[in-house]
C-alpha positions in Angstrom: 56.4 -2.9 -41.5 56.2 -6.5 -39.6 57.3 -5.8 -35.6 59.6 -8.6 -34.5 60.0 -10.0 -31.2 62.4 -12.5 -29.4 60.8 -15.7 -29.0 62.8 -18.9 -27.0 62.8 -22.1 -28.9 64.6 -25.1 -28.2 68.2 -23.7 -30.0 67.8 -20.4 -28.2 66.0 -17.2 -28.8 65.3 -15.8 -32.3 63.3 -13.0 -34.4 60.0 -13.8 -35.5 57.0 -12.1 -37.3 55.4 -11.2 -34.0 51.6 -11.7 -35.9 52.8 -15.2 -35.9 53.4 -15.6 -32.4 50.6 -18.0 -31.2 52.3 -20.8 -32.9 55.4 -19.8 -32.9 58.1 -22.4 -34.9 54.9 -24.2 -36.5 55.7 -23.0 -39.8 59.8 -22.8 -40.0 61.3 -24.5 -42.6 65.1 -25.9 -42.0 66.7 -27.6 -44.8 63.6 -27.5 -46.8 61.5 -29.2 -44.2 58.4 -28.4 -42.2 58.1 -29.8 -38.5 55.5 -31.4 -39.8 57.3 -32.8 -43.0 60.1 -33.8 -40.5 57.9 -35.4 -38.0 55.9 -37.6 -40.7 59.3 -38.7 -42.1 60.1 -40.0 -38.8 56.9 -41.7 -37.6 57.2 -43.5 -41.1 60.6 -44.4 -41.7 61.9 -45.0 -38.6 58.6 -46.3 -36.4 57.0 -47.6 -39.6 54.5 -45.2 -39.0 53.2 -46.4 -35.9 52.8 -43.1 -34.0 52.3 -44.8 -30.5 56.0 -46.1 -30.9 57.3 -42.8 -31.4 56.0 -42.0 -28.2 57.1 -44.4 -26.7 61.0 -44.1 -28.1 60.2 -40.5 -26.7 59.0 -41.4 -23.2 62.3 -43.8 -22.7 64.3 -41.1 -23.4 62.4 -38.7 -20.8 62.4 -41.0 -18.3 66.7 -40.3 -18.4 67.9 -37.4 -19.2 67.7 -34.7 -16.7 66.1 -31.8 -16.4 66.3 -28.9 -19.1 67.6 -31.0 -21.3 66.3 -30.7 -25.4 65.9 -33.8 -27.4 66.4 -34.3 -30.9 66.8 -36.4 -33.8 68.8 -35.9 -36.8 70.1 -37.4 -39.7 68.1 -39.5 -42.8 65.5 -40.3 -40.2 64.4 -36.5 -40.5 65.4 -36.2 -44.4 64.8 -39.5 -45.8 67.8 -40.0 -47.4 71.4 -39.8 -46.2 73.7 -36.9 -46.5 76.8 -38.5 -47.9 75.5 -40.5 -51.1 72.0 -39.6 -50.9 70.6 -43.2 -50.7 67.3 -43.7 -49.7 66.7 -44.5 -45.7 67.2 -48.1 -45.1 68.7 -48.5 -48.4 70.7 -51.9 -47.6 67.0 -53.2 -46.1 64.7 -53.1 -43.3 66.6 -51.6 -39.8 69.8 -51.2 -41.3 69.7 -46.8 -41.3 70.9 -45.7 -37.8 69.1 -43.0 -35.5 71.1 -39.7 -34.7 69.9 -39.1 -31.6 71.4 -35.3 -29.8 70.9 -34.8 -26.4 71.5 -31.0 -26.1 72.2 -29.0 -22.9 74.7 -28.6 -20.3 73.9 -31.6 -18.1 73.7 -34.2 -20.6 77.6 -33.7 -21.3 78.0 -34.9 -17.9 77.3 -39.0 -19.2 80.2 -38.6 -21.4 83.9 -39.2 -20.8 86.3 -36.8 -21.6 87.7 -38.5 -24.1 84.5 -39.3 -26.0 84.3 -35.4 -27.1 85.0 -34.2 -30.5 85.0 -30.5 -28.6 85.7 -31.3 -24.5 82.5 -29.8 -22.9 80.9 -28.7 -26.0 79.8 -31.6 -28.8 80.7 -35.2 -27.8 81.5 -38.0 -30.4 78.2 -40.0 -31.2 78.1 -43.3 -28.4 77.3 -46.8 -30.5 78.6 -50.1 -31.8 82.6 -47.9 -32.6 82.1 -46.0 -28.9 80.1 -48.0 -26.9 82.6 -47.1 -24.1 82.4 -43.0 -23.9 79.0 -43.0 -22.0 78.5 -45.6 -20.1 75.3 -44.7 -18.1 73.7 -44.3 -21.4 73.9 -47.9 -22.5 71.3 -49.1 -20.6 69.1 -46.4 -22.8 70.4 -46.6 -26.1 69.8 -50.8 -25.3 66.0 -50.0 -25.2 65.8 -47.5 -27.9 67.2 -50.0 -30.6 65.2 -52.8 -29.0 62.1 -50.7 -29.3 63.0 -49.9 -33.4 64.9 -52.4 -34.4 67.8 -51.0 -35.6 70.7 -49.2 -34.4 70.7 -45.8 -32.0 73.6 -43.5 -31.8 73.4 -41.2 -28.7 75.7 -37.4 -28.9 75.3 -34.8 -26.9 75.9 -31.0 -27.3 75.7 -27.8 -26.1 73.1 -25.6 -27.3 75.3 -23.2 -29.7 76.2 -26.8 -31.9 72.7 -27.2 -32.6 72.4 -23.5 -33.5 75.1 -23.9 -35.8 73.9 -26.6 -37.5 70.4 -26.0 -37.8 70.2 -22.4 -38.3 72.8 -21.7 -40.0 73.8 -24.7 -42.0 69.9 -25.8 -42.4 71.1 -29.4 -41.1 67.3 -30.2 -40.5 66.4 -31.7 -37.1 63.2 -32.7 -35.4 62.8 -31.7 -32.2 61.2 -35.0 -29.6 61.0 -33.2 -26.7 62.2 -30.9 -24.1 62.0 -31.9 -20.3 
């Protein structure tokens, strides 16, 4: 009989195989995707597989949001195709797929106005070219992002228990950049 054990990852604690606790998260599958299957779809579709631009894209971010904040990236960036018609990323040409980028935590919610929420204090609307307006003090970074890929950056932020809900239990499959 396999003991489990409450391990904390990004969307909050959850049972695990304890034998498979020093690398915990390595191996999960969400939507049918490894971390690793999500990361290389990333680093090649949206960085044209130049990993040192990923980091980059990553450390702009960091340099932003605040503390105890989680970082991630959804969307046909993570897939490779999109969820509505399931075209190919960057179907209409080179730059023209978006990046869903979620900014998850309590503190984040704070760059948003109150009326750029889908849920007041709990999932904003995505900030880009149709709500440039609902986070201001995140222009500035969403400005850099696309300049850095070269092609549009849409910037949401959330509360932990979205995330949850789409990830784990709707296997919406996102890759985690980073947690600060």
């Amino acid at each position: 009989m396999e003991r489990l054990t409450s391990v904390h990852r990004p969307c909050g604690p959850m049972l695990v195989d304890a034998s498979r606790m020093g690398n915990p998260g390595a191996d999960d599958v969400q939507g049918g995707l490894s971390e690793q299957a999500k990361r290389e779809n990333v680093i090649s579709l949206a960085f044209g597989g130049r990993a040192d631009l990923f980091e980059r894209f990553c450390n702009a971010i960091r340099d932003v949001v605040p503390p105890g904040t989680t970082v991630v990236l959804r969307g046909s960036a993570v897939t490779g195709v999109r969820w509505k018609d399931g075209a190919p990323f960057d179907a209409e040409g080179p730059g023209t797929s978006d990046l869903d980028l979620t900014l998850v935590g309590s503190d984040v919610l704070h760059f948003f106005k109150v009326t750029g929420f889908f849920v007041p204090g709990i999932h904003s609307r995505p900030m880009g070219d149709d709500d440039p307006d609902i986070a201001p003090g995140l222009v500035p970074l969403r400005e850099k992002l696309m300049a850095l890929v070269n092609r549009p950056v849409n910037i949401q932020a959330s509360r932990e228990i979205v995330l949850q809900f789409r990830g784990d239990l709707l296997q919406q499959p996102y890759l985690t950049l980073l947690q600060t």
